[in-house]
N, C-alpha and C positions, 0 to 999 in steps of 0.2 A: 710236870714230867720228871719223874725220879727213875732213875735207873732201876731196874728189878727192885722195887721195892724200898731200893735202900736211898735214903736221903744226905747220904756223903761221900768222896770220892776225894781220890790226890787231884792235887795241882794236875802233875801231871793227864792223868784220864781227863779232865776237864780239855786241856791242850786238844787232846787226841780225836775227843769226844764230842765237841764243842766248839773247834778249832779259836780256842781265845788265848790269846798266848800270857805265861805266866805272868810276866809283866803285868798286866792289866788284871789280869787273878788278883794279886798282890797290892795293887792297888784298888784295887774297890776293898779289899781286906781293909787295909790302912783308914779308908774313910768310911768303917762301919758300914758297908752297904751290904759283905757280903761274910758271913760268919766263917769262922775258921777251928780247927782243933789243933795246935800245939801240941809237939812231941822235943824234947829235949831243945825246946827254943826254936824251931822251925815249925814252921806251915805243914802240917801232916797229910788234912783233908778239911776239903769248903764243904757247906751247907750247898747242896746241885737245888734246892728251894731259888733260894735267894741268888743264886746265879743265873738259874731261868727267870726268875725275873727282873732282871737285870738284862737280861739278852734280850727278852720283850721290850723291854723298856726302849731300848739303843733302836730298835729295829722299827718300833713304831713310831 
């Protein structure tokens, strides 16, 4: 399930979108589960792939 198309989204839109709060974004980042793109050393935009599967995952 990718948003229009697009397979990345901020932290934030995930929050909003997804209702999974940063915290927990940030940590499945930390333990590789969930890819990330980096902008000036912060968290820019996660892989929405690997976040819905991770949300499958939690939920079944």
């Amino acid at each position: 399930m990718s948003m229009l198309g697009d397979s990345w989204c901020t932290v934030e839109e995930v929050e909003s979108k997804f209702g999974v709060s940063k915290d927990l974004v940030l940590e499945w980042i930390k333990e590789g589960i969930v890819r990330s793109e980096d902008k000036d050393g912060m968290v820019f935009r996660v892989n929405v792939d690997d976040l819905v599967m991770k949300i499958e995952e939690n939920l079944g």
